[in-house]
N, C-alpha and C positions, 0 to 999 in steps of 0.2 A: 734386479732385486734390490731392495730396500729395508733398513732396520728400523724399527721401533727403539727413539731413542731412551723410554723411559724405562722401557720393560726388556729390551735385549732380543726382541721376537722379529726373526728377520722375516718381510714380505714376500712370499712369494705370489699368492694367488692373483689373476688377476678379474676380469668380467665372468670370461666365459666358466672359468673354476668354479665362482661361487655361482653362476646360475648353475652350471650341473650339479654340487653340491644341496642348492638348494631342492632342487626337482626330483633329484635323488632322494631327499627326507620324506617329499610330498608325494611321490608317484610310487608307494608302498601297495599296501593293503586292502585301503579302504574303496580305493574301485572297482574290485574285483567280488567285494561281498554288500556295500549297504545299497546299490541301487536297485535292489528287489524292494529292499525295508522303506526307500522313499518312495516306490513306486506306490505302495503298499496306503500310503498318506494324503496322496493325491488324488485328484478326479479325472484330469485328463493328460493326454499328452502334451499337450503344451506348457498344461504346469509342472510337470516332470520335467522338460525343460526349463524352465521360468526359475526354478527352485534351485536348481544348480547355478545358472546365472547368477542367481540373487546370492546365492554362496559364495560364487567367485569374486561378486562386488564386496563383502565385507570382508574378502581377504586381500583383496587390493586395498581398501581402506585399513586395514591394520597394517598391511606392507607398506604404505606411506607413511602411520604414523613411525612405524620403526626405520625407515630412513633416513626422516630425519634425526633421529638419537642418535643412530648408527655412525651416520655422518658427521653429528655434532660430536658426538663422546668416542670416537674409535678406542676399543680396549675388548681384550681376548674374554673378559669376565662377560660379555653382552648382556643380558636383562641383569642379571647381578650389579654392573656397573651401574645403568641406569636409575635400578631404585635406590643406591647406594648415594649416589647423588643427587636424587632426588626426594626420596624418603625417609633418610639417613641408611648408615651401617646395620641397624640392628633388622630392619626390614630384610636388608639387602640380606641381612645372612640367615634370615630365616630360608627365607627363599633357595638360598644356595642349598640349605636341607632340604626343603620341601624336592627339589630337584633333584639330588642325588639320590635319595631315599625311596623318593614316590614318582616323579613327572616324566624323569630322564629313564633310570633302570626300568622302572615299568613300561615304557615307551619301547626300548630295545626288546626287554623281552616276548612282547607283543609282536612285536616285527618277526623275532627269532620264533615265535613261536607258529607264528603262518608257511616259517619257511620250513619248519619241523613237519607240518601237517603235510604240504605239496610234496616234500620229498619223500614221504613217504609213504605216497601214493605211487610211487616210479621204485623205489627201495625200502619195503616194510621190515622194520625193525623189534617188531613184536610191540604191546603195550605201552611201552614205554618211549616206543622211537620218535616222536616229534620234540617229546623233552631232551634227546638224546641228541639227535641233527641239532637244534637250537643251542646248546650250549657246545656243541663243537663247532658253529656259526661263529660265536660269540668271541671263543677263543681265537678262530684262527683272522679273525677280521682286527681284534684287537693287537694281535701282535702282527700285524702289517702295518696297522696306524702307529704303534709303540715303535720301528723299523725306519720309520722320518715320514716326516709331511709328505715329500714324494712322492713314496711310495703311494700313502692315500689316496692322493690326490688320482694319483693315474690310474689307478684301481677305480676309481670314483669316476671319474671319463667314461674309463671304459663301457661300467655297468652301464650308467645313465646313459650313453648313446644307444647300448642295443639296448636297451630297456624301453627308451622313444621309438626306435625304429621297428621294436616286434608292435609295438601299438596303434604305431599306424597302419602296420600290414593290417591290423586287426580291425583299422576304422575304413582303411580302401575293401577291404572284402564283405564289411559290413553294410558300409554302403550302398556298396555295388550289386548289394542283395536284398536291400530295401525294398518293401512294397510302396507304391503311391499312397494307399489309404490309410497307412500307418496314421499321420499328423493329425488326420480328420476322426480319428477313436476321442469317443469319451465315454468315460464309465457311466453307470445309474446313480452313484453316490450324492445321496442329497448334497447342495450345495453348503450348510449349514457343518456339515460332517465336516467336508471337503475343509472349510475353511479354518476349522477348531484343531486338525489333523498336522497343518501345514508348519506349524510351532514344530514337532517332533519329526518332520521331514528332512527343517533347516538344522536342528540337531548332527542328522546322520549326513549329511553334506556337511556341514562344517569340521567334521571327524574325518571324514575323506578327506578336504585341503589340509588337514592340521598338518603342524611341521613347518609350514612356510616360514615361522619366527626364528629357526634355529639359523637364517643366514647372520643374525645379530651377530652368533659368536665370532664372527670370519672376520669383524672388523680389523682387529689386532693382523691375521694375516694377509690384508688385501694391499697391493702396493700400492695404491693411491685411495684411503679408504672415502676420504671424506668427497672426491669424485663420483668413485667406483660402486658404494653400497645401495646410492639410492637405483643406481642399471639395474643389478644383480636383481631388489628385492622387486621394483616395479616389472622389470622384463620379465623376470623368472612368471610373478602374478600370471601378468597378460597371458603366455605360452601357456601355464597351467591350467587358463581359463578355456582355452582355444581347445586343450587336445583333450579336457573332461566335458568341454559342450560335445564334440563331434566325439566322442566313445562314447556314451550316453546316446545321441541320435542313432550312432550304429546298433545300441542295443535294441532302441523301438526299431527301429526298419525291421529286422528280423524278428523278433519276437511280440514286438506288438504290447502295446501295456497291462496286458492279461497275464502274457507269457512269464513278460521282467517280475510281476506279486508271484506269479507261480515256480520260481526259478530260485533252488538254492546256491549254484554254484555259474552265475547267467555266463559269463565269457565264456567257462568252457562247455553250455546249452547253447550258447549261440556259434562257438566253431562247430560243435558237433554237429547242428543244422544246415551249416555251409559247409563243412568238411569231412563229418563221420569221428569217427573213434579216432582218427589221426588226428584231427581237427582238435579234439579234448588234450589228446595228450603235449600239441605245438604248446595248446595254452596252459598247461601245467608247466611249465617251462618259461613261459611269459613272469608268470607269478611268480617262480622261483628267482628270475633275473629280477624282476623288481624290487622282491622283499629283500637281496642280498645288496643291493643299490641303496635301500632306504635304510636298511642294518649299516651298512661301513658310514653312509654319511652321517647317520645319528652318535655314530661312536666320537668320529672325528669331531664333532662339534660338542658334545656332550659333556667330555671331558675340560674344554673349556672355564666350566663355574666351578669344578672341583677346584681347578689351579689360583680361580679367584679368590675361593674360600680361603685358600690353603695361606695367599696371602696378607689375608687380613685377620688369621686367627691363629695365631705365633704355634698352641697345640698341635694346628697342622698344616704348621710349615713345609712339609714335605710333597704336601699338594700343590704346595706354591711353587715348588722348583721346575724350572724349561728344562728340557735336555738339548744341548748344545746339538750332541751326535744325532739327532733324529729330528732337530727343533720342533719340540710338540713338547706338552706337559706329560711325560712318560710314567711318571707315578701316578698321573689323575689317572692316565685310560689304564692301568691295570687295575685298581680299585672299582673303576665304573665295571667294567667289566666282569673284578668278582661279585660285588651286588647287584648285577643282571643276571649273573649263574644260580644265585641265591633265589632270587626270584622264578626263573623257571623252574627250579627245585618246587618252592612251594605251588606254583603253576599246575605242576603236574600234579598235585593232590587233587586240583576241580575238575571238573569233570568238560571244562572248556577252556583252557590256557588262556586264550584271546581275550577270549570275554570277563574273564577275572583281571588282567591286565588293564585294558577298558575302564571297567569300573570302578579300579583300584583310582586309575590318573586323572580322570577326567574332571570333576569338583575341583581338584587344588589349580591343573592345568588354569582354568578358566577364571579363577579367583586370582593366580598370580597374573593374566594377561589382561585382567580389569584393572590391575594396581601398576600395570606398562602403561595402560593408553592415561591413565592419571598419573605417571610424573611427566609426559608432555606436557601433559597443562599446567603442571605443579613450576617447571622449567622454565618453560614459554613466561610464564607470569614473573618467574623470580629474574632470569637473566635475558630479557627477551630474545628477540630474532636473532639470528648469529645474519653474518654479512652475506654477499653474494656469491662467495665462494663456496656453500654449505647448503646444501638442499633443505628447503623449508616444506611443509606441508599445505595442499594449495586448502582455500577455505576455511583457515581455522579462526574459530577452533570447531567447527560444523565438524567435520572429518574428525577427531579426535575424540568427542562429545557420541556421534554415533556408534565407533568400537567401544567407547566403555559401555553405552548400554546394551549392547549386544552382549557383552561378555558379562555383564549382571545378570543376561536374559536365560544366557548359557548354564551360568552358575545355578541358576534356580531351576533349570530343567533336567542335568545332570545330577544333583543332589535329589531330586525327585524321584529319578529313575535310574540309579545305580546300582542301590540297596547296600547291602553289607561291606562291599567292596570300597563305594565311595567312604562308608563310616571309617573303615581303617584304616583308606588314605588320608583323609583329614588330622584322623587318630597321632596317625605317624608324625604327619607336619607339627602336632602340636609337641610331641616328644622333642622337638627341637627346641624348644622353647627355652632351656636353659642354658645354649648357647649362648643366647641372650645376655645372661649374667655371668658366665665366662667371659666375655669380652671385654663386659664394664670393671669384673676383679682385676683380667692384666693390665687395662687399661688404668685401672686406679694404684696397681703395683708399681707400674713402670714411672710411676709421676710422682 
């Protein structure tokens, strides 16, 4: 174990930590509900595969560009840090709102609020019971991470191993029940459709990998970051690439691409095909390990850019403080925390928690990760390449140049199709706005 001489933040994590951390953010939600919606976009089986690949590649391309930051700048603040030194302070602390407010709590509650719905399908709680499980998710995740890194961490293991291993049962049995002419299906969809469709396909595959950027905050806790973060973010990539190609195959073997468009809830229509009503219920269970895997990891990292804020905006210094006893920012994850409660509160007003969540995050998410892959280049140009000890990005600036236009691409297709939801997460970001000039009066106080 190793300290962070500047910040007091002693290392513990090492490789395999932040891959399961990270896998644990990604291997949520989103595989278990949009692959009907891309199926739905497609023409054939193959581009249902294809489209997932192609997904997987621009989150290994984003995972390279954040490697090297990660690498170069180690600091618990992660994308905070970055545009802070790169874009100045005032960016950086927009952002640290836009995140606590909109990107981050909306993001938990989303999660909590999947795990609200599956539980209680196994324990109905009347009307109200998935807002109810979710905010008792919330609470008890958050004070095991408020309890020490530790604890987290090992909590964090745990989920993410059975979380991989119910998934593979689920890709050996899916496999293994594959028909041969699955791969050789293609729809009647003119070609012309087919190809205008495939924009909004890469949408909902990119919302399945999302999450992969939260291993930035881990910098601060990795014992050898500037080693260590390009394994974590590259590995984690590759593996996440691996096990949403073959779940995705497993879901064509069995259902076939007709099935997957026709399929609201496919994992547990495709156990129920291979296994019966026991088959549905194993993978309600699946989902519930996952979404409580992608809930603690998001907590544990999340809290991260409160502690950044807290220390660069004297107001709230309080977010800035470590706790020695727990070493974690223990005022940030109780805070994230109550404005994730907050939010499933109002969650439960709509008439779909999720998908108010969704909407809410999605526009800022992708506006702030167009303004990451542009202080790479902003960096790269001001202080060039760092030396050979420091993971660089291979091809640039080709690789850093393709995630920002991806994420403008993003920007413009989730603003398009959010509706009211994205308007009021924008709305909120901008209510930060005077932050802004809070900073420049202490700043001009203290001088």
């Amino acid at each position: 174990m190793s300290t962070n001489a500047v910040t007091g933040v002693r290392r513990y994590l090492g490789v395999p930590d932040g891959i399961a951390i990270m896998m644990g953010v990604v291997i949520g939600v989103g595989i278990f509900r949009t692959p009907p919606l891309v199926a739905g976009h497609v023409d054939s089986s193959w581009a249902f595969l294809g489209v997932w690949l192609a997904g997987g590649a621009v989150m290994l391309i984003g995972a390279l560009c954040y490697a090297e930051l990660a690498s170069r700048y180690p600091d618990a603040g992660g994308e905070y840090h970055f545009l802070s030194r790169a874009l100045g302070q005032r960016v950086a602390i927009l952002f640290g709102w836009a995140r606590g407010t909109v990107i981050q709590t909306g993001g938990i509650a989303a999660v909590a609020f999947v795990f609200g719905d599956y539980a209680s399908t196994l324990l109905p709680l009347g009307e109200h019971g998935p807002a109810l499980y979710a905010g008792a998710a919330i609470i008890v995740f958050t004070l095991i991470n408020v309890a020490g890194t530790h604890q987290g961490r090992m909590v964090q293991r745990l989920f993410t191993l059975l979380t991989v291993a119910l998934m593979l049962g689920v890709i050996v049995l899916g496999l293994g029940s594959m028909e041969s002419q699955t791969l050789s299906h293609c729809s009647s969809a003119p070609m012309g459709e087919g190809v205008s469709a495939l924009g909004m396909a890469m949408v909902f595959v990119l919302i399945t990998y999302g999450g992969w950027n939260e291993a930035a905050y881990l910098s601060a806790d990795m014992r050898s970051p500037r080693h260590d973060m390009a394994s974590v973010l590259v590995v984690g990539s590759i593996l996440l690439i691996v096990l949403y190609t073959l779940i995705n195959l497993s879901y064509l073997g069995v259902l076939g691409l007709e099935g997957l468009r026709n399929s609201d809830a496919v994992a547990s229509h495709m156990m129920q095909v291979i296994l019966g009503d026991t088959g549905a219920t194993v993978m309600t269970l699946i989902v519930i390990a996952a979404t409580l895997s992608t809930l603690n990891a998001t907590l544990f990292t999340g809290a991260r850019v409160y502690y950044a804020l807290g220390r660069d905006l004297p107001p709230l210094k309080r977010l800035g403080m470590w706790s020695q006893r727990g070493d974690n920012p223990s005022n940030a994850l109780v805070v994230q925390g109550i404005l994730s409660m907050v939010l499933v509160a109002l969650g439960d007003l709509h008439r779909d928690g999720f998908e108010a969540m969704v909407d809410y995050t999605a526009p800022v998410f992708w506006g702030f990760l167009l303004l990451i892959g542009l202080s790479l280049l902003v960096l790269r140009q001001r202080e060039g390449a760092s030396g050979d000890r420091v993971f660089r990005v291979p091809l640039y600036p080709l690789i850093p140049v393709l995630f920002c236009l991806t994420c403008a691409g993003l920007v413009y297709s989730s603003l398009l199709n959010a509706g009211i939801g994205g308007v009021i997460g924008v709305a909120i970001v901008a209510l930060g706005i005077p932050l802004l000039y809070w900073r420049r009066r202490e700043a001009t106080t203290a001088t």
